[in-house]
N, CA, C and O of each residue as an XYZ file, in Angstrom:
328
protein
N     -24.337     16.529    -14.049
C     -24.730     17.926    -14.138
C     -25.942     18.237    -13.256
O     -26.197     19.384    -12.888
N     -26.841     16.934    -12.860
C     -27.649     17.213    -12.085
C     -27.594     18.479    -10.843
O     -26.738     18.412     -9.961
N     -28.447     19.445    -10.883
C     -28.489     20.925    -10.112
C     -26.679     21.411     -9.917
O     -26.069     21.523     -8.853
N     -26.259     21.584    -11.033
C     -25.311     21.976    -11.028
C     -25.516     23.714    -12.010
O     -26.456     23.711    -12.804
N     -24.796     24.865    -11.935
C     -25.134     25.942    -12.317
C     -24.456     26.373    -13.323
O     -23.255     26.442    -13.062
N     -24.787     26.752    -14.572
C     -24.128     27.377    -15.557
C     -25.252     28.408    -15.886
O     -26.477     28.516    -15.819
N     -23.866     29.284    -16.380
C     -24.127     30.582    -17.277
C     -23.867     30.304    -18.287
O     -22.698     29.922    -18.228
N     -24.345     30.207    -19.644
C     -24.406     30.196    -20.996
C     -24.669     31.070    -21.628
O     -25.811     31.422    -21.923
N     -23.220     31.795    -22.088
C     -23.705     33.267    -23.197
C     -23.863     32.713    -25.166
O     -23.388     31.712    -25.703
N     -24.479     33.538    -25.617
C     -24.893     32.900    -26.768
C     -25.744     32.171    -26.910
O     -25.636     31.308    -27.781
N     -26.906     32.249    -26.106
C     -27.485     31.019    -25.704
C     -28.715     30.837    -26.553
O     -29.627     30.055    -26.283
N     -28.655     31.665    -27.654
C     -30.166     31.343    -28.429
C     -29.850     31.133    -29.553
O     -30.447     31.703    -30.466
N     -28.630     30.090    -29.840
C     -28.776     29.536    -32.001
C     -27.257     29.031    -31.291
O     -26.788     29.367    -30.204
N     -26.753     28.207    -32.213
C     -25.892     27.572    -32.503
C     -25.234     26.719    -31.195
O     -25.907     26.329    -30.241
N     -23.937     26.534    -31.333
C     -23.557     25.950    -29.762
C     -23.370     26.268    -28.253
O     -22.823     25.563    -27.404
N     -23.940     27.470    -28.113
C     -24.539     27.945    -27.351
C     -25.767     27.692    -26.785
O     -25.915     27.660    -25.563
N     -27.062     27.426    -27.921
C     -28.221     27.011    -27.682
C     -27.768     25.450    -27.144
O     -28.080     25.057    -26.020
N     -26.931     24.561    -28.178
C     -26.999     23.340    -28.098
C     -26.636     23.066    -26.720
O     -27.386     22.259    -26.172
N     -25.478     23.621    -25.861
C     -24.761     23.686    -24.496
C     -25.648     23.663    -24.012
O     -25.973     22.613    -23.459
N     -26.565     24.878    -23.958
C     -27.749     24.921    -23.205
C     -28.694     23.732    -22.435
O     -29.084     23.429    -21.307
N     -28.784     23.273    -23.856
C     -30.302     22.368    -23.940
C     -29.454     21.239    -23.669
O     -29.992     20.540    -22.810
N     -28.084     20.661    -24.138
C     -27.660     19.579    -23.018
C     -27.360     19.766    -21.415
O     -27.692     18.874    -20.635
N     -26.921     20.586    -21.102
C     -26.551     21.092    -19.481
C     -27.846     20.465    -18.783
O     -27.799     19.678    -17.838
N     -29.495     21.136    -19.654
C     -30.570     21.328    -19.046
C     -31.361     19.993    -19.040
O     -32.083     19.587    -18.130
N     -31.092     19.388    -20.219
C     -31.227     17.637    -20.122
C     -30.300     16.888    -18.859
O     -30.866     16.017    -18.198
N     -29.111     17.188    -18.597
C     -28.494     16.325    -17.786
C     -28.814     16.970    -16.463
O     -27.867     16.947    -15.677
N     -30.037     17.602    -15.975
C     -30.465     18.258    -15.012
C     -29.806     19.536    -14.035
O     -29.926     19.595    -12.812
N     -28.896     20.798    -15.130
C     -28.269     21.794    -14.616
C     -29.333     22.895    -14.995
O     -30.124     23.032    -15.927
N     -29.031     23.567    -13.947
C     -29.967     24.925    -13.855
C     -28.987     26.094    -14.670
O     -28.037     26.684    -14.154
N     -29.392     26.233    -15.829
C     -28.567     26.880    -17.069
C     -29.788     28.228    -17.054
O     -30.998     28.354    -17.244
N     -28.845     28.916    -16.770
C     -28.610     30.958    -16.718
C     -28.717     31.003    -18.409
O     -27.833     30.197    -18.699
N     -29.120     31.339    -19.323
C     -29.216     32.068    -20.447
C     -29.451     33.191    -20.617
O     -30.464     33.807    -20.286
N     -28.207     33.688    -21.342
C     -27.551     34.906    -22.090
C     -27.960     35.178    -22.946
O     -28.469     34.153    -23.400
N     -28.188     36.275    -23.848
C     -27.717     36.443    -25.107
C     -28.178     37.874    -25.741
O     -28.675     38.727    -25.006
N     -28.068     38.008    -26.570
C     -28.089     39.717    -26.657
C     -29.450     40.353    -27.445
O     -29.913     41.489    -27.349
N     -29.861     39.361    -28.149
C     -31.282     39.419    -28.324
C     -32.667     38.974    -27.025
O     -32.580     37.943    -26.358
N     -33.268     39.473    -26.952
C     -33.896     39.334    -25.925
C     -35.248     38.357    -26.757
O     -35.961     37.719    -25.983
N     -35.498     38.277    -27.923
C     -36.497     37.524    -28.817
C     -35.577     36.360    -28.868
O     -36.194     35.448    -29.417
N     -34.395     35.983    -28.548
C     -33.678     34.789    -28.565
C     -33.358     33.909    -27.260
O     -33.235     32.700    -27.064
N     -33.273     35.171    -26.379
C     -33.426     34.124    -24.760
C     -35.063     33.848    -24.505
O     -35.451     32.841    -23.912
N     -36.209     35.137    -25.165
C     -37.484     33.748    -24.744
C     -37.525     32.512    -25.377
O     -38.195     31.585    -24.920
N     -36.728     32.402    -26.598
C     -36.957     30.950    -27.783
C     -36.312     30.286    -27.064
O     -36.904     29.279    -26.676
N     -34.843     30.478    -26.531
C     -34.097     29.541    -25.880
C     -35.007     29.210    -24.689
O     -35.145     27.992    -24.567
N     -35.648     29.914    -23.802
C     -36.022     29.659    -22.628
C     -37.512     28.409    -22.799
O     -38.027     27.643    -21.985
N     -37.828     28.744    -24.401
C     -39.240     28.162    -24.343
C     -39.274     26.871    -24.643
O     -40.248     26.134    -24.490
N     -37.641     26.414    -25.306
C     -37.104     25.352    -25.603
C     -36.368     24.596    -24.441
O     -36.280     23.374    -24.559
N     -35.885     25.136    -23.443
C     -35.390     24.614    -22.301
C     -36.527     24.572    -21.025
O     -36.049     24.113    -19.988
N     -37.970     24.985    -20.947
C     -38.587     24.862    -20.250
C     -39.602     24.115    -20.304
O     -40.459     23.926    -19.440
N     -39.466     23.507    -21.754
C     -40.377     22.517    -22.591
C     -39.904     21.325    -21.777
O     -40.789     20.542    -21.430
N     -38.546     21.033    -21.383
C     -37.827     19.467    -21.265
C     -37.966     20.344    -19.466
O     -36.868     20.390    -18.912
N     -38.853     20.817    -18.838
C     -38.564     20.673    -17.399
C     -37.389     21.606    -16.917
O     -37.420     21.667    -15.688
N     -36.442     22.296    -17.411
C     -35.283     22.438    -17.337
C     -35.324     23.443    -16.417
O     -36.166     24.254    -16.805
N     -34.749     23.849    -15.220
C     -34.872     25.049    -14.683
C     -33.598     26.263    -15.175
O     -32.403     26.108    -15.428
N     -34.600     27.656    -15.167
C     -33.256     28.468    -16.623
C     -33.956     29.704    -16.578
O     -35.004     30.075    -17.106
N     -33.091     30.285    -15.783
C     -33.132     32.061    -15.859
C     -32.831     32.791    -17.223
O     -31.963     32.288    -17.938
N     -33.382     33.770    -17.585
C     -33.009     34.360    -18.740
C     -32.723     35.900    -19.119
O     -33.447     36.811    -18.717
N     -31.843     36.054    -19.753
C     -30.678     37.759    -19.428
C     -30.744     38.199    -20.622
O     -30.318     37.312    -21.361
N     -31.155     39.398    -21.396
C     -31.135     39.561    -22.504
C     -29.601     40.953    -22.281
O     -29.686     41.997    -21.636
N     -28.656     40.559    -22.879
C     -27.634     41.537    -22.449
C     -26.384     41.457    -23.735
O     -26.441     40.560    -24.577
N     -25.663     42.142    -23.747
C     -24.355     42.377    -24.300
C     -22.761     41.917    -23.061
O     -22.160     42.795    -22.442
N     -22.483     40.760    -22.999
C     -21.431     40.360    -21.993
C     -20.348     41.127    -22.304
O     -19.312     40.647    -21.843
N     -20.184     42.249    -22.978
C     -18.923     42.578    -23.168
C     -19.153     44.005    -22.528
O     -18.222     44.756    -22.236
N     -20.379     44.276    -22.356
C     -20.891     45.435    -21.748
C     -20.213     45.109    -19.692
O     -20.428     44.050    -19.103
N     -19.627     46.035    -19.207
C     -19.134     46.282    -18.170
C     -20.688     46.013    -17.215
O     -20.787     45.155    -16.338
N     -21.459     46.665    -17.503
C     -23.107     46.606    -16.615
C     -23.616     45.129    -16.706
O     -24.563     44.719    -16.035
N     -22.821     44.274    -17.698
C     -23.378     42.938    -17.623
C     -23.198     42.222    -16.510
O     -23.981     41.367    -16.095
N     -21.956     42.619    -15.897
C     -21.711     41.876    -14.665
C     -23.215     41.534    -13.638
O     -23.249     40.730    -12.706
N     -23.881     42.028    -13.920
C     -25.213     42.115    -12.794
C     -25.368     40.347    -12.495
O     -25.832     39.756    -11.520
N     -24.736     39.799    -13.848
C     -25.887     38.410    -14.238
C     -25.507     37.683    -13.143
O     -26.326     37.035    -12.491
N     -24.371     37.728    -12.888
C     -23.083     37.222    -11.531
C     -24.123     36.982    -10.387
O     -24.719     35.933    -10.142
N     -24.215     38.281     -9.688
C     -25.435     38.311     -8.635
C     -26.751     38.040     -8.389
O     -27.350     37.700     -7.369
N     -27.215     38.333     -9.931
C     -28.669     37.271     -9.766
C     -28.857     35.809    -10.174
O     -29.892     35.199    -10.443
N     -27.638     35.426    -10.151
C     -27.318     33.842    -10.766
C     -27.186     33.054     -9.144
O     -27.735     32.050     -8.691
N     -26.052     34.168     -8.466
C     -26.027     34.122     -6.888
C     -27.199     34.043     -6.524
O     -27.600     33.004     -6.000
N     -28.095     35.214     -6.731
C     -29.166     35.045     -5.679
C     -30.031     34.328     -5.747
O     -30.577     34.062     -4.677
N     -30.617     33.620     -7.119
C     -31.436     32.456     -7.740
C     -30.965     31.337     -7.161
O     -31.730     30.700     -6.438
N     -29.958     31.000     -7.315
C     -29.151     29.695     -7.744
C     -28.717     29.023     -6.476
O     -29.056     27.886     -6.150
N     -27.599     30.172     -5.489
C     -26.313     30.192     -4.948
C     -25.079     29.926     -5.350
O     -24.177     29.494     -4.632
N     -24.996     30.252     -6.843
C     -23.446     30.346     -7.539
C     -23.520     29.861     -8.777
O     -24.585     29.382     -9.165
N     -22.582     29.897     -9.470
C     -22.210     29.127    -10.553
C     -21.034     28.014     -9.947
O     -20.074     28.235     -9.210
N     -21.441     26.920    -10.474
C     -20.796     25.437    -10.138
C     -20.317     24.878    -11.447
O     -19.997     23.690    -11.397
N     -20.162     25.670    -12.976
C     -20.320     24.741    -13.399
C     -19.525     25.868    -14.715
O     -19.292     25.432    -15.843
């Protein structure tokens, strides 16, 4: 997984968080989602604790305007790989 790119929606409680925080241990640059925005800083503060590099989106994915995350995952990253 080393610098490999994921987007992870759900990303602040359950297996979502857990995806997360393994992706970010096996050295992937994990995009976090989730629709609380008090839940992607916890996720983020927990994945930046272990080094992890990890953008963070406070959004609704079912929302049509979510698409944005696509392009700034692009422009951070250069893609999702993963």
């Amino acid at each position: 997984m080393k610098n490999k790119v994921s987007i992870i929606t759900g990303a602040a409680q359950g297996i979502g968080l857990a995806t997360a925080l393994q992706c970010g241990a096996e050295g992937a640059i994990v995009a976090v989602c989730n629709l609380r925005a008090d839940g992607v800083d916890a996720a983020l503060a927990q994945l930046q604790a272990t080094s992890a590099q990890a953008p963070g989106y406070a959004l609704n994915v079912t929302d049509r305007e979510a698409s944005h995350v696509n392009g700034a995952v692009l422009e951070v990253s250069g893609g999702v790989t993963v």
